[in-house]
C-alpha positions in Angstrom: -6.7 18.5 -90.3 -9.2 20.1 -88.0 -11.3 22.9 -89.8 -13.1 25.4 -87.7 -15.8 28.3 -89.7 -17.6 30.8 -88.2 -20.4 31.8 -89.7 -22.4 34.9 -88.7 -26.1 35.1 -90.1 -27.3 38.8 -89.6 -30.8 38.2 -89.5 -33.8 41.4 -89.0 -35.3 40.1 -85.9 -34.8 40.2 -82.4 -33.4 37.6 -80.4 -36.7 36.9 -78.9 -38.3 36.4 -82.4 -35.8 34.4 -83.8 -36.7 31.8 -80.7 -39.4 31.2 -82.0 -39.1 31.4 -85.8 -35.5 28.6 -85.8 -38.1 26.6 -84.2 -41.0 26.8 -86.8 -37.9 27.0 -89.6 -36.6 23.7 -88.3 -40.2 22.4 -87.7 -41.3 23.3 -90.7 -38.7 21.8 -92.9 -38.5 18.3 -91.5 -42.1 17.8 -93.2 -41.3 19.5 -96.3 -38.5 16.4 -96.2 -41.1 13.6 -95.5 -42.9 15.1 -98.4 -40.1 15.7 -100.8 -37.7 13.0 -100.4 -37.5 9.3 -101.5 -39.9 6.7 -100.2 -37.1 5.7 -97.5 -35.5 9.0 -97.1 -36.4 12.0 -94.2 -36.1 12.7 -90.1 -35.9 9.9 -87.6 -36.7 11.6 -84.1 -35.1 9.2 -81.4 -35.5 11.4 -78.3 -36.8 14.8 -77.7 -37.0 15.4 -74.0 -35.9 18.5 -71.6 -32.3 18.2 -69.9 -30.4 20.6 -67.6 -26.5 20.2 -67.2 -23.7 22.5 -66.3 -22.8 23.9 -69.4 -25.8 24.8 -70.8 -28.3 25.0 -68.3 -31.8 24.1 -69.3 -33.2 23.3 -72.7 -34.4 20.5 -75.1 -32.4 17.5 -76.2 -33.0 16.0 -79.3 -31.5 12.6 -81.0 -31.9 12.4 -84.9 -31.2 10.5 -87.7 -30.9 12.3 -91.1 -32.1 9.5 -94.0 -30.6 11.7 -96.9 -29.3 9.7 -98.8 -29.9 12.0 -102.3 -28.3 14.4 -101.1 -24.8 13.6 -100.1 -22.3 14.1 -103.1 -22.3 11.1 -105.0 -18.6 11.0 -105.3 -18.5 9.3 -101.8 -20.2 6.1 -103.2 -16.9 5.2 -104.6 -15.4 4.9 -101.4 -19.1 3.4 -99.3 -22.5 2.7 -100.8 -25.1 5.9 -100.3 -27.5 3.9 -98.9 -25.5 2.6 -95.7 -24.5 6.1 -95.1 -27.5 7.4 -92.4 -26.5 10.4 -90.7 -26.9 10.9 -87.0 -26.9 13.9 -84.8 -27.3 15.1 -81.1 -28.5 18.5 -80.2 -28.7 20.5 -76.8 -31.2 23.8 -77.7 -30.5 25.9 -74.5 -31.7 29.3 -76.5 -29.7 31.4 -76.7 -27.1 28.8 -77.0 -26.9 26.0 -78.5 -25.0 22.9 -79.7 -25.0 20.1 -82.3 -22.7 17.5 -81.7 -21.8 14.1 -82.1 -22.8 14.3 -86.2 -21.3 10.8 -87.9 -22.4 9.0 -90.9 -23.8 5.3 -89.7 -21.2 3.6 -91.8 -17.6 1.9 -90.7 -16.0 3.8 -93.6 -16.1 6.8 -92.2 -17.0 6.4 -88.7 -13.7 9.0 -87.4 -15.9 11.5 -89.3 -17.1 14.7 -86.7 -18.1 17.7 -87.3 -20.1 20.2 -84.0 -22.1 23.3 -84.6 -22.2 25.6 -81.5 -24.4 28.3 -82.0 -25.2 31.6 -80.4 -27.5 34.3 -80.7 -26.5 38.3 -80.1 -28.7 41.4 -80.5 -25.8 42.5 -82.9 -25.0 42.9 -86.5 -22.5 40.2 -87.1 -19.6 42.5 -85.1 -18.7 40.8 -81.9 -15.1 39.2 -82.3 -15.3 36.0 -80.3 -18.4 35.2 -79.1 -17.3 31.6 -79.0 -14.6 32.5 -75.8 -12.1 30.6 -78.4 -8.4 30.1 -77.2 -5.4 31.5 -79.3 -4.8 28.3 -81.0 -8.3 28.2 -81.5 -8.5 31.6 -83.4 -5.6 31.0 -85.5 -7.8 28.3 -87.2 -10.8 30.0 -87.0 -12.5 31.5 -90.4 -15.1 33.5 -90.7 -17.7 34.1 -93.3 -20.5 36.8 -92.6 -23.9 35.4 -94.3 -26.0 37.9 -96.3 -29.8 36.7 -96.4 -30.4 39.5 -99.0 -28.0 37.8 -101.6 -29.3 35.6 -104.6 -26.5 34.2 -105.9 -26.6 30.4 -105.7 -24.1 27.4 -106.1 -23.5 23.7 -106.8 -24.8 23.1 -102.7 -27.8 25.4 -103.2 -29.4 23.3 -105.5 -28.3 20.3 -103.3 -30.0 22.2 -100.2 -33.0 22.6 -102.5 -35.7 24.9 -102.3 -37.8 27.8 -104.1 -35.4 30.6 -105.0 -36.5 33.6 -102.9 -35.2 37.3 -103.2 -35.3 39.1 -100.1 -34.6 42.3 -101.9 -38.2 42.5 -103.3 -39.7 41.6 -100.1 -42.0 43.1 -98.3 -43.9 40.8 -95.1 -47.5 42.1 -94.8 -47.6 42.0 -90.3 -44.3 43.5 -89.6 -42.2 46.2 -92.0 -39.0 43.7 -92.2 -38.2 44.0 -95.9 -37.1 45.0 -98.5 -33.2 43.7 -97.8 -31.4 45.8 -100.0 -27.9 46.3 -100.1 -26.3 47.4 -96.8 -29.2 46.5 -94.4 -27.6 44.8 -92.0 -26.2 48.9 -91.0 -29.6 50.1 -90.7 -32.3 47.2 -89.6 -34.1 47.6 -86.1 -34.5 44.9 -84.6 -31.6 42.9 -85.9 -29.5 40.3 -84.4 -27.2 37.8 -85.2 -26.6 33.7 -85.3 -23.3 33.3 -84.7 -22.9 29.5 -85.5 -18.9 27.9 -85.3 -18.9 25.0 -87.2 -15.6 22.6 -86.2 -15.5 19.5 -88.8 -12.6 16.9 -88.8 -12.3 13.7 -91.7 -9.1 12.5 -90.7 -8.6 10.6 -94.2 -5.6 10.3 -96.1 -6.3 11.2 -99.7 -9.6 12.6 -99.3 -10.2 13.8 -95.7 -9.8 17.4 -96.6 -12.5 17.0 -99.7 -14.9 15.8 -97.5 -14.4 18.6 -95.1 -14.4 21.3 -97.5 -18.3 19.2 -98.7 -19.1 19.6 -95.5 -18.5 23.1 -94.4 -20.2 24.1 -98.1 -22.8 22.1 -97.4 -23.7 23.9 -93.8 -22.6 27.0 -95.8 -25.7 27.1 -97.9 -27.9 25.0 -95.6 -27.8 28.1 -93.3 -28.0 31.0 -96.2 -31.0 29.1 -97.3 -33.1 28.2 -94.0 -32.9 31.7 -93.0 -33.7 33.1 -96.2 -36.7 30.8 -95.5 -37.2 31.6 -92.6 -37.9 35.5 -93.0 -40.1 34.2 -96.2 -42.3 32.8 -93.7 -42.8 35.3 -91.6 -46.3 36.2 -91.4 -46.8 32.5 -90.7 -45.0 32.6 -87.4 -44.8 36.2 -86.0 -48.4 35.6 -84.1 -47.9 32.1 -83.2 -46.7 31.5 -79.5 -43.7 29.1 -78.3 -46.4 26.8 -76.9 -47.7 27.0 -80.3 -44.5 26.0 -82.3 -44.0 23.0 -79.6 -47.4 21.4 -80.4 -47.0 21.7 -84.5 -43.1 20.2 -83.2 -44.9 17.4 -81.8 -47.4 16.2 -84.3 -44.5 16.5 -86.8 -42.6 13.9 -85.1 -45.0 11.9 -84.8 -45.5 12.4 -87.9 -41.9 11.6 -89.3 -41.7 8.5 -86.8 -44.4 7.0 -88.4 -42.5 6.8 -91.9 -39.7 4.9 -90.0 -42.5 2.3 -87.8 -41.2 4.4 -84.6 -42.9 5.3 -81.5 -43.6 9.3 -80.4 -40.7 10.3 -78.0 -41.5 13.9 -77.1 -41.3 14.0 -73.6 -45.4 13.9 -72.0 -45.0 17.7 -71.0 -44.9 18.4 -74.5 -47.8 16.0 -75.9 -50.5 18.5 -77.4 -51.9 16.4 -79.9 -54.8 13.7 -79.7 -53.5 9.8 -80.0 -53.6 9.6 -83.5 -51.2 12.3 -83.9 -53.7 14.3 -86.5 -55.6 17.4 -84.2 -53.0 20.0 -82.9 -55.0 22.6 -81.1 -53.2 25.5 -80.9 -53.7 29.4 -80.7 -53.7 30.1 -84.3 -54.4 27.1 -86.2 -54.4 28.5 -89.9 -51.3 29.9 -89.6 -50.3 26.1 -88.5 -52.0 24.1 -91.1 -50.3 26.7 -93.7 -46.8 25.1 -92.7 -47.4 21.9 -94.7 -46.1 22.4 -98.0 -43.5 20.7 -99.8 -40.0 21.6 -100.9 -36.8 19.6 -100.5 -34.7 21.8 -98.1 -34.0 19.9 -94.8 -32.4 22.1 -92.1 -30.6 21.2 -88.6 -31.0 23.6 -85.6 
């Protein structure tokens, strides 16, 4: 049976902020997984290039494969080995809306699996009823779960996410007064908005179909409490850096990750920034960019 979650991730930045910081988050956290996972595990980048359709206008297209194999549950090597289980995705970023589609596991097992993320971003606090423009049918399915970055309670698929624990209670960024998150915050923050992500996941298998949907949606669960808690952490390393700035250290990381896999760059010429080698990115503020390179084992989809 279809499963359709909204979650709504209050976050205390504008929407013009957050532009910029899912990039760096995202960005950021594809090294961390060339650094922290196995020898043949991390981010394939098959195309990043501009596109302009109908229903989303402008923005970047990305192709990816996900080689994660330590982290998905291990119960599902009884039914497929882990290793043949590569996971790929497709993703239209036409900020403020976007959409990740097409997600499927590289494997004849389980080749029915789907499972979309449509995304967008309102100068709100996590109120608006349908932002999605769902249809009554839709609706009746429809969950939703409001994320609190300030919480530190962690589960089974937070340690599975990975990462440093960070409490966002105690915080306190030293460029912009964004912190502490304290109980009730999301009432009282200026700027704050919103990332109002539906997540629709269908694993039309008899016997353990609606296990592997309930993994999934508990997976994206914590993978997007986690990232954005991130996300904020790191925000004196991105509040001064431009969009321009974000797209170079994008580039050299793909380059980066491609060359772990014996691929060629893909990033679309318009966006090249970096010398032939991949290893110079000139950019605005380059300290705050050589700062992104440390490891961890979170990985994060936009």
């Amino acid at each position: 049976m279809v499963q359709i979650t909204e979650f709504r991730v209050v976050m205390p930045l504008s929407v013009e902020e957050y532009k910029i910081a899912q990039m760096y988050m995202v960005t950021k956290m594809q090294q961390q997984q060339q650094t922290s996972g196995g020898a043949d595990e991390g981010v394939e980048v098959l195309v990043n290039e501009p596109f302009e359709n109908e229903e989303f206008g402008k923005g970047q297209f990305t192709s990816k494969i996900y080689h994660l194999q330590s982290k998905l549950p291990s119960w599902l090597a009884a039914f497929a080995p882990l290793n043949s289980m590569l996971i790929e995705e497709e993703a239209w970023n036409a900020y403020p809306k976007c959409k990740t589609g097409c997600i499927s596991f590289h494997c004849p097992y389980f080749d029915r699996f789907k499972l979309t993320i449509e995304s967008i971003h309102l100068s709100d606090n996590g109120c608006s009823p349908n932002v999605h423009n769902l249809d009554a049918d839709a609706l009746a399915l429809r969950k939703v779960e409001t994320l609190d970055i300030g919480t530190n309670a962690r589960d089974y698929w937070t340690y599975i996410v990975g990462g440093p624990e960070i409490d966002l209670t105690n915080f306190c960024p030293a460029k912009k007064q964004r912190g502490p998150l304290t109980q009730g915050w999301q009432e009282t923050c200026d700027p704050v908005m919103t990332a109002y992500k539906l997540v629709t996941v269908d694993a039309p298998y008899w016997g353990f179909g609606y296990r592997l949907e309930q993994a999934a949606l508990a997976g994206e669960r914590s993978l997007f409490l986690e990232s954005h808690k991130q996300c904020i952490y790191w925000l004196d390393e991105w509040c001064d850096l431009t969009f321009e700035d974000v797209r170079q250290l994008e580039v050299a990381t793909e380059i980066a990750l491609n060359q772990r896999f014996n691929k060629k760059h893909t990033m679309s010429p318009s966006a090249k920034s970096s010398d032939t080698d991949g290893l110079i990115v000139e950019t605005s503020n380059q300290q705050a960019m050589d700062e992104a390179n440390l490891s961890s084992s979170l990985v994060v989809r936009s």
